[in-house]
Backbone bond lengths (Angstrom), bond angles and torsions (degrees), N, CA, C in turn:
res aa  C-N    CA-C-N  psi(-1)  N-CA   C-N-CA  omega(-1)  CA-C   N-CA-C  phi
1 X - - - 1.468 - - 1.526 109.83 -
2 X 1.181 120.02 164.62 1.520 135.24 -169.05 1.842 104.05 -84.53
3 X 1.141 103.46 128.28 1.480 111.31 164.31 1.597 97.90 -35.53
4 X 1.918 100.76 145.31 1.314 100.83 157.07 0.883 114.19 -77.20
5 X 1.752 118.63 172.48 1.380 115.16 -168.84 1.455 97.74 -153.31
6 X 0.985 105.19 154.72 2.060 106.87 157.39 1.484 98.29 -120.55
7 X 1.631 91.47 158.49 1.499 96.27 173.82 1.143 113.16 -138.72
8 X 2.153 118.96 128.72 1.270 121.98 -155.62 1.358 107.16 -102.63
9 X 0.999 130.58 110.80 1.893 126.38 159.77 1.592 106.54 -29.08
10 X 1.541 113.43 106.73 1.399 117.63 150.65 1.345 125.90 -75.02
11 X 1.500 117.58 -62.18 1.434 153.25 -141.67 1.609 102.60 -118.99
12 X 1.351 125.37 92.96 1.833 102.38 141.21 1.552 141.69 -101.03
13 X 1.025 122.26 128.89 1.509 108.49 -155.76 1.815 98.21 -68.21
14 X 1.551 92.90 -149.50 1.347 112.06 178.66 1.878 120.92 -31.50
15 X 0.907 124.27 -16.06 1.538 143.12 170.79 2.329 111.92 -72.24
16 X 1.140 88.80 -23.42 1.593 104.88 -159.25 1.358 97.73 -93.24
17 X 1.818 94.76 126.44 1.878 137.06 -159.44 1.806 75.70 -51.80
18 X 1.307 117.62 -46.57 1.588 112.20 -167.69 1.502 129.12 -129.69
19 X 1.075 131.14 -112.73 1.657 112.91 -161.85 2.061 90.62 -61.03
20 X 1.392 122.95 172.29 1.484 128.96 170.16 1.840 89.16 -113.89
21 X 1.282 125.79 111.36 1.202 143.27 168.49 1.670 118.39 -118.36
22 X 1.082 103.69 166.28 2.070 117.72 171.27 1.071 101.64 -172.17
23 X 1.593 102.89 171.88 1.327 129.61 -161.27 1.614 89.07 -59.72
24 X 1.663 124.99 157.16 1.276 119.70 168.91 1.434 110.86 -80.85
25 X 1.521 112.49 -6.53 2.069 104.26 -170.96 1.281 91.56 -107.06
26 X 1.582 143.17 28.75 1.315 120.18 174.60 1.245 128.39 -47.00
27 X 1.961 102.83 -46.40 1.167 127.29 175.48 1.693 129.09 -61.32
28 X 1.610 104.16 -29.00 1.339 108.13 168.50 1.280 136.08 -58.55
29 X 1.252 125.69 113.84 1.486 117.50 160.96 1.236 129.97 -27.55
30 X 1.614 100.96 -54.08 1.670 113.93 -174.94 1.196 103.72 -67.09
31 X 1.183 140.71 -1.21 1.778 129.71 -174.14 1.522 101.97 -117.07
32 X 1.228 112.40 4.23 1.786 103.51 -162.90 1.619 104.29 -114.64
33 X 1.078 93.96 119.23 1.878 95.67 -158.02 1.889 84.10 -87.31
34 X 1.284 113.20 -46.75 1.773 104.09 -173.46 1.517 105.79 -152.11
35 X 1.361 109.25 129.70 1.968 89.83 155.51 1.300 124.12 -107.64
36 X 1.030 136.71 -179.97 1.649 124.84 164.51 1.627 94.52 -171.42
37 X 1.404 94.57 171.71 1.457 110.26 171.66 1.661 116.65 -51.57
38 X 0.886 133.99 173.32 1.721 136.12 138.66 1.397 110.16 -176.55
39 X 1.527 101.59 149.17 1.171 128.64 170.26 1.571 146.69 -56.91
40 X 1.806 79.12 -20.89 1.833 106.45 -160.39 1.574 97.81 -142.59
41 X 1.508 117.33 147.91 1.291 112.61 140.25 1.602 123.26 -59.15
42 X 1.035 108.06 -32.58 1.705 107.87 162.90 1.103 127.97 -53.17
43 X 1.658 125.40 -52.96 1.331 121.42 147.21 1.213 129.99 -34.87
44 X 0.930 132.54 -37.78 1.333 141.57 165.60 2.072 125.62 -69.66
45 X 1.569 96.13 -33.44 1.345 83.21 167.16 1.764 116.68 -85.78
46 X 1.347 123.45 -11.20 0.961 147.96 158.05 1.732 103.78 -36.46
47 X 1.557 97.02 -78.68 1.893 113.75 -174.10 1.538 96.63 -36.60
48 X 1.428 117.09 -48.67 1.594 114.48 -170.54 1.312 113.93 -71.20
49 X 1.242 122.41 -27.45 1.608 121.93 -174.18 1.425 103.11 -80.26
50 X 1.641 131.49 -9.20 1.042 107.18 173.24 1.694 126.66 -75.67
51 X 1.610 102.81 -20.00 1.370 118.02 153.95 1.242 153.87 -67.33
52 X 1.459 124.88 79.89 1.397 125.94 -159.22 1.728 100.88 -36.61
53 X 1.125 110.38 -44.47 1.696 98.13 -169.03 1.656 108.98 -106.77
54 X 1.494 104.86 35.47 1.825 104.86 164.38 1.291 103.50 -75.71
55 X 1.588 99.20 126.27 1.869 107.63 176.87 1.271 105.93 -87.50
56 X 1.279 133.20 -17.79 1.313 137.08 -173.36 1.747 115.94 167.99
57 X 0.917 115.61 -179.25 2.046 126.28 -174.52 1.474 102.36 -114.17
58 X 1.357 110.63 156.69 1.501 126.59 166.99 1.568 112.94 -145.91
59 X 1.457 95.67 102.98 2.187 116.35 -154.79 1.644 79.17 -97.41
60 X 1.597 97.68 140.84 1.235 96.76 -179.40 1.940 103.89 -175.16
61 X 1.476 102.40 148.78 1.667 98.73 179.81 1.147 117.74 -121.70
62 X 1.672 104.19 137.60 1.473 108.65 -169.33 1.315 103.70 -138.11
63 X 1.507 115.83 140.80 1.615 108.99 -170.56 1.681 114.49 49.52
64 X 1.329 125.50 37.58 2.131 123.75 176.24 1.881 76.86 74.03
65 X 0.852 119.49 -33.17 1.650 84.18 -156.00 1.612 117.28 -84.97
66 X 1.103 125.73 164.95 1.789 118.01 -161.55 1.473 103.74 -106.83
67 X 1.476 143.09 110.13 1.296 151.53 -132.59 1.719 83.94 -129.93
68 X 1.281 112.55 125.83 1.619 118.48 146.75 2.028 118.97 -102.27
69 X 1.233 96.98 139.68 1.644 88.91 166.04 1.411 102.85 -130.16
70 X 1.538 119.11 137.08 1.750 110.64 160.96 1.080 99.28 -96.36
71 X 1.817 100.87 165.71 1.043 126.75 -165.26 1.281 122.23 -122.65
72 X 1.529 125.66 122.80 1.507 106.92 -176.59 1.722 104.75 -99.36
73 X 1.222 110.71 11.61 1.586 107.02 -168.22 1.753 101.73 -159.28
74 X 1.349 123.50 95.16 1.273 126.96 -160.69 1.829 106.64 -87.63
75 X 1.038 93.82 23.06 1.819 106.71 175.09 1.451 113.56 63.70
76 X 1.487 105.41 -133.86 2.092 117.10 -177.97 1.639 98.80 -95.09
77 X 0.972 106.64 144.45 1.561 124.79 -176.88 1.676 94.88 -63.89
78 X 1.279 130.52 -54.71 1.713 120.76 -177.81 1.748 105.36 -51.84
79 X 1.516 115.86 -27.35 1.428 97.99 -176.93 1.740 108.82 85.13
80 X 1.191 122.87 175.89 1.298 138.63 174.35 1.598 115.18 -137.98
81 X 1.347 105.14 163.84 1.518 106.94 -177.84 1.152 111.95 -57.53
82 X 1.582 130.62 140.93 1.157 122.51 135.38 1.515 150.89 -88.33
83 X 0.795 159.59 118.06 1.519 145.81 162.28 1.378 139.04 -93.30
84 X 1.491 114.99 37.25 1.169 134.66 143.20 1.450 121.50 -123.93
85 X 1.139 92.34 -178.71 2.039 104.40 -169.44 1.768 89.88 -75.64
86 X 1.181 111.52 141.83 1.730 93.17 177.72 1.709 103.97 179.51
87 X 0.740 130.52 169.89 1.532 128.75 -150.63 1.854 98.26 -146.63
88 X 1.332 141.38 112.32 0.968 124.76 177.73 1.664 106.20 -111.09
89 X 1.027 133.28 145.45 1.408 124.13 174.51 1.885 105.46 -159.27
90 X 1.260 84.85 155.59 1.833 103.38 -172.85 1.763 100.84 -98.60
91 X 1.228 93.90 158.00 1.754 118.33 -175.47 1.501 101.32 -95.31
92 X 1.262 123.63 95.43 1.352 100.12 155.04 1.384 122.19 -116.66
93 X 1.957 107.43 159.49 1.727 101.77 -154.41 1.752 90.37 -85.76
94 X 1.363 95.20 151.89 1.363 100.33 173.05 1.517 131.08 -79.48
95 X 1.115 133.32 126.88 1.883 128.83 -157.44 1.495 81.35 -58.45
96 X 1.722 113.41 129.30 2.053 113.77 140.91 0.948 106.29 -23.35
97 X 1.297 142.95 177.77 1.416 164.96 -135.11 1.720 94.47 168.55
98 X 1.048 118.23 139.75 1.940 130.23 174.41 1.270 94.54 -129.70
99 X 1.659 106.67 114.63 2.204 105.31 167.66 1.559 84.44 -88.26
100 X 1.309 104.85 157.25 1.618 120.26 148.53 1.436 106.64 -113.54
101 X 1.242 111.86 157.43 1.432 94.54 157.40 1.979 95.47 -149.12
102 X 1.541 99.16 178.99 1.376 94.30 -160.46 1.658 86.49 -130.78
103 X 1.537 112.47 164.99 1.307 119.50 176.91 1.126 95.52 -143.68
């Protein structure tokens, strides 16, 4: 199974109180491990966990319909413009956790 993960909102496109930004490799082939439809941002953090090396998702709508892409390469940290509604966010792995317990 896939490392847990959380996943942090970097980037919101055209929707965002301020600058409209995204990942800079949305557009790349070489960074786009899969896209598909989805229903959910959950679905979508899902699509990425099936990738040991998804760095993060790029949620986004095209034609009404809600498009996910993972990412194996989340580009320059400033990002690039966007001009769609679109949600960019990074994968990060979650620290193990160790229970002890005592008897």
């Amino acid at each position: 199974t896939a490392a847990p993960s959380t996943y942090v909102v970097v980037f919101r496109g055209l929707q965002s109180q301020t600058e409209a930004l995204e990942f800079s490799t949305v557009g790349s082939p070489d960074a786009i491990l899969a896209t598909t439809a989805v229903a959910t941002g959950l679905e979508c953090e899902e699509l990425c966990q099936l990738f040991g090396d998804c760095k993060g998702f790029y949620l986004f709508i095209q034609s009404d319909v809600i498009l996910c892409s993972a990412l194996s390469d989340l580009g320059t940290e400033e990002g690039v413009p966007s001009s769609v509604v679109s949600v960019s966010a990074k994968r990060v792995l979650d620290e193990p956790t160790t229970t002890t317990t005592t008897t």
